[in-house]
Structure formats: structure tokens, C-alpha cells
C-alpha positions as semicolon CSV with decimal commas, in nm:
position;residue;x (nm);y (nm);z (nm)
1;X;0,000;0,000;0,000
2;X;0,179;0,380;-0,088
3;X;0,095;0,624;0,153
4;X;0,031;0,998;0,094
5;X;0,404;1,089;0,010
6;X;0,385;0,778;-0,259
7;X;0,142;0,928;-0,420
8;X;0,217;1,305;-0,382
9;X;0,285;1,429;-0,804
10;X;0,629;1,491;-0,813
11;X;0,756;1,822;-0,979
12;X;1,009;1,784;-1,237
13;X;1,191;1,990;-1,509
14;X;1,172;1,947;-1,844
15;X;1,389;1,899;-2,133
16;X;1,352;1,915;-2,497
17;X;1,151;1,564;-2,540
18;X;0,843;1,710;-2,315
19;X;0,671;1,901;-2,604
20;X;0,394;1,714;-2,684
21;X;0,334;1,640;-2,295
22;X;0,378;2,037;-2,207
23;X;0,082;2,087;-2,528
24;X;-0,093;1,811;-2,410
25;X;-0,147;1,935;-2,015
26;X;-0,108;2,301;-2,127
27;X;-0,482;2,231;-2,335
28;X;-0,614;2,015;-2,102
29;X;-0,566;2,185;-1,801
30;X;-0,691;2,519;-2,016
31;X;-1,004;2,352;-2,115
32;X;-1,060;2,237;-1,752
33;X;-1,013;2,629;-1,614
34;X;-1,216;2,796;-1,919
35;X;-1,419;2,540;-2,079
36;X;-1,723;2,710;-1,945
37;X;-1,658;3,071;-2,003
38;X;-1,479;3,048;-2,422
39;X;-1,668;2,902;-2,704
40;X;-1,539;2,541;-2,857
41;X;-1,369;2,760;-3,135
42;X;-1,155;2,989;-2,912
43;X;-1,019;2,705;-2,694
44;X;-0,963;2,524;-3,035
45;X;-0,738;2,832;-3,200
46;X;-0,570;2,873;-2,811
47;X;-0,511;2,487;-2,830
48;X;-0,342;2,479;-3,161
49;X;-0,146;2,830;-3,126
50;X;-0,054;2,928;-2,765
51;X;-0,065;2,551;-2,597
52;X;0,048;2,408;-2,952
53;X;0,357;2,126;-2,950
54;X;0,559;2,449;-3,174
55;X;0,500;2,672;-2,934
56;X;0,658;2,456;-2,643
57;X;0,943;2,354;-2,895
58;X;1,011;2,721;-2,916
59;X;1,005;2,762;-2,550
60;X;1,175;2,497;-2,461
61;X;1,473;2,573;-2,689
62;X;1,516;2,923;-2,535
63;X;1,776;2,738;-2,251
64;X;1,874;3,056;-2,111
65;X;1,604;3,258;-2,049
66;X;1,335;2,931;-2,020
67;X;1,259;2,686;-1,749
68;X;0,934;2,420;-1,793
69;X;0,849;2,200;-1,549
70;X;0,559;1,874;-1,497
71;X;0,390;1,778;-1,218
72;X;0,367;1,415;-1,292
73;X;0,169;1,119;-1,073
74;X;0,466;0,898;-0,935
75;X;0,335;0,572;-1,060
76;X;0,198;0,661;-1,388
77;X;0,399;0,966;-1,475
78;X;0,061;1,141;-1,599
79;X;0,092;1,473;-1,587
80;X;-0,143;1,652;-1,354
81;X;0,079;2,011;-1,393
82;X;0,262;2,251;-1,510
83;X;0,436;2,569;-1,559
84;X;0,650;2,756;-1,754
85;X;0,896;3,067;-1,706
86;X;1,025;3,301;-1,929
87;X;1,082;3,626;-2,065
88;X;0,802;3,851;-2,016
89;X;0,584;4,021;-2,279
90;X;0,380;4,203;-1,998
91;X;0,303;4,614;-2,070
92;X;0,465;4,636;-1,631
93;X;0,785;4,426;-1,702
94;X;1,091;4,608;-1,684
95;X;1,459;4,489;-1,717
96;X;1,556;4,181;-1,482
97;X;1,214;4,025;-1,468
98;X;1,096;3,725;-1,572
99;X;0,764;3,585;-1,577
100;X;0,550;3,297;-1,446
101;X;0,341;3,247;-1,803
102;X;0,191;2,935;-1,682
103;X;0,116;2,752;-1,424
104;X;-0,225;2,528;-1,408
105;X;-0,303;2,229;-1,217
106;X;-0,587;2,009;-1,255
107;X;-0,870;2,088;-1,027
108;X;-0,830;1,754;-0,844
109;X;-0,511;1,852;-0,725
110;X;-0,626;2,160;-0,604
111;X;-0,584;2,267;-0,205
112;X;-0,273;1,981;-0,122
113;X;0,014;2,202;-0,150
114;X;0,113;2,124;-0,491
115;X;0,076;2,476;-0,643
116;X;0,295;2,631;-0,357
117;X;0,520;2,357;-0,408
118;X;0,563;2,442;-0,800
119;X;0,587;2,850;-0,729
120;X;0,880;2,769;-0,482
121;X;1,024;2,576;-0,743
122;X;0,963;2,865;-1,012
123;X;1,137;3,161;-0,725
124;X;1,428;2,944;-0,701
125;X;1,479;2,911;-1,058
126;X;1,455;3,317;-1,150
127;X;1,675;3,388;-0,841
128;X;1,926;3,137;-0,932
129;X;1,899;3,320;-1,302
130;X;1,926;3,670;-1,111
131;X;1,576;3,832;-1,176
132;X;1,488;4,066;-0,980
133;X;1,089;4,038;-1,009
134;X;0,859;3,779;-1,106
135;X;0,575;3,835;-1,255
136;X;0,236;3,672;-1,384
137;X;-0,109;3,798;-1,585
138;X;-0,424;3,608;-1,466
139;X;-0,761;3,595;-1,552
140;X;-0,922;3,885;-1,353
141;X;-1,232;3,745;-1,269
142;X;-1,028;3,410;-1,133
143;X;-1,088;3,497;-0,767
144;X;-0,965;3,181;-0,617
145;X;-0,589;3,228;-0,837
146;X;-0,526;3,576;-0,726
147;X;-0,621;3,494;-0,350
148;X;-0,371;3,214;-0,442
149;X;-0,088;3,416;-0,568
150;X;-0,149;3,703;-0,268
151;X;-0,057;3,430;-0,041
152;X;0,217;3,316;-0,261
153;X;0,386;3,717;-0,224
154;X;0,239;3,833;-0,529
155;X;0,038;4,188;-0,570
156;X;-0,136;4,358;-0,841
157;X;0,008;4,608;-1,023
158;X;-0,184;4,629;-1,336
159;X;-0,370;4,484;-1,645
160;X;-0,330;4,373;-1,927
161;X;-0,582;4,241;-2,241
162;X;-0,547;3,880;-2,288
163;X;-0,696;3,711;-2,638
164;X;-0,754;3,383;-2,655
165;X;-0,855;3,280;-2,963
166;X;-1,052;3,608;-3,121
167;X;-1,246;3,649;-2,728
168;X;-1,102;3,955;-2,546
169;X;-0,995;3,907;-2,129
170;X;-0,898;4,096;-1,901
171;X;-0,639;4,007;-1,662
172;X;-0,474;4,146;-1,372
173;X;-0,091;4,145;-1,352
174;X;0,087;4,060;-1,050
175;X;0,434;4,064;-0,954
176;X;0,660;3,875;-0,634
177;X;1,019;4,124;-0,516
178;X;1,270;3,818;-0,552
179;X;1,504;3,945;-0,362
């Protein structure tokens, strides 16, 4: 019998081969989130473009300025998470930030210390790169994720529009200090 630390997902970084796992979670875990508030033809275009296999090749290529990471079921290795950070296209960043593009975990998982788990991971990684700030856009009407990341350091300090496929969002942007 495994007991709770047997079964706990298990965070681990990525490398070049994790692609089409990264697309895979990255629209599953989208659909899961949003699948009641986009159409079926913006969550197809945001599936195929932003959360496409390319798109993580791209990423994932970028070494220096790119980290990825799963959070994988021990026994199965099933993905159940994910984020990615990387240079930030955010209207607030400013030189020597970086920024937390994705992170999403599968409801399920929700509320076990798996998403505090993964942001530690993601701090350690930009200080160990030298950033000064981390940042993150996220849906503004997502109540439960900004409690989440005000807990986690983060605080708003702006918006920004977010498109996903031709549907217009708008999100709040939130930054942590890293130093």
C-alpha cells in the first residue's frame, strides 16, 4: 500500500523531449479552467497556437532565459501540472524580470500544497537566473488564483488584455520582489 508521500505528483523539469506532454497538459488543463466561459472555437485556436507542441518547442529551446516544469503522478507519470517561465511580454515588465506564463493544475489537485510547491520551485529558478521580479497575468475574474498568488507574495500592479482565440480578457498582472 503507498501512503500519501507515494502518491504526492512529483515536480520535475523538463527537457527538450516534453513538447507534446507540455501541449498536451497546457490544453487540457486550459479547457478544464475555461471550458465554461470560451466558445469550442476559441479554446480550439488557443489549443493549436498558444498551448500548440511548436509553441513549447520554441520555448523549450530558449535554454537561457526558459525553465518548464511537470507535475507528474509517481506511478503513472501522468501529468497533472505545469508551468513555464520566461521572458516577459507584460506592458509592467521592466529589465531583470521574468515571468510565471503558466502555471495550471488540474482541479483535483487543487488545495494539497502542490501549487505552492511548483511556485517555490519557479522563485528558485529566477533567483538562481538573477531576476529581480517575477511576474504573472491572470484571468481577472479568477478569484480563487489571485487569492492564491497574494498568499504566494504576489500583488497587483496592473492589467493587461489577454486574447484567446478572437475572445477579449482581461487580466490582472501581479508581480513577487525576488530578492
Amino acid at each position: 500500500m503507498l501512503d500519501a508521500t507515494d502518491t504526492a505528483p512529483r515536480i520535475r523539469a523538463c527537457n527538450a523531449a516534453d513538447a507534446a506532454m507540455l501541449s498536451l497538459i497546457g490544453g487540457a488543463t486550459f479547457l478544464e479552467t475555461f471550458g465554461d466561459s470560451i466558445d469550442a472555437a476559441n479554446l480550439l485556436a488557443h489549443a493549436q497556437g498558444p498551448h500548440g507542441v511548436a509553441y513549447y518547442q520554441k520555448l523549450l529551446a530558449d535554454t537561457a532565459e526558459t525553465r518548464c516544469w511537470l507535475a507528474e503522478l509517481p506511478v503513472t507519470d501522468a501529468p497533472v501540472g505545469y508551468q513555464v517561465l520566461t521572458t516577459s511580454d507584460l506592458p509592467q515588465a521592466e529589465p531583470g524580470d521574468i515571468e510565471l506564463k503558466r502555471i495550471y493544475i488540474f482541479s483535483r489537485y487543487h488545495g494539497g500544497g502542490l501549487a505552492r510547491r511548483m511556485v517555490e520551485v519557479a522563485t528558485a529558478a529566477a533567483q538562481a537566473m538573477g531576476k529581480r521580479r517575477m511576474l504573472l497575468g491572470v484571468y481577472g475574474e479568477n478569484h480563487r488564483a489571485i487569492a492564491f498568488y497574494r498568499k504566494a507574495g504576489f500583488e497587483i500592479i496592473g492589467e493587461r488584455e489577454f486574447v484567446v482565440g478572437r475572445q477579449l480578457f482581461h487580466d490582472k498582472v501581479m508581480v513577487r520582489p525576488l530578492d
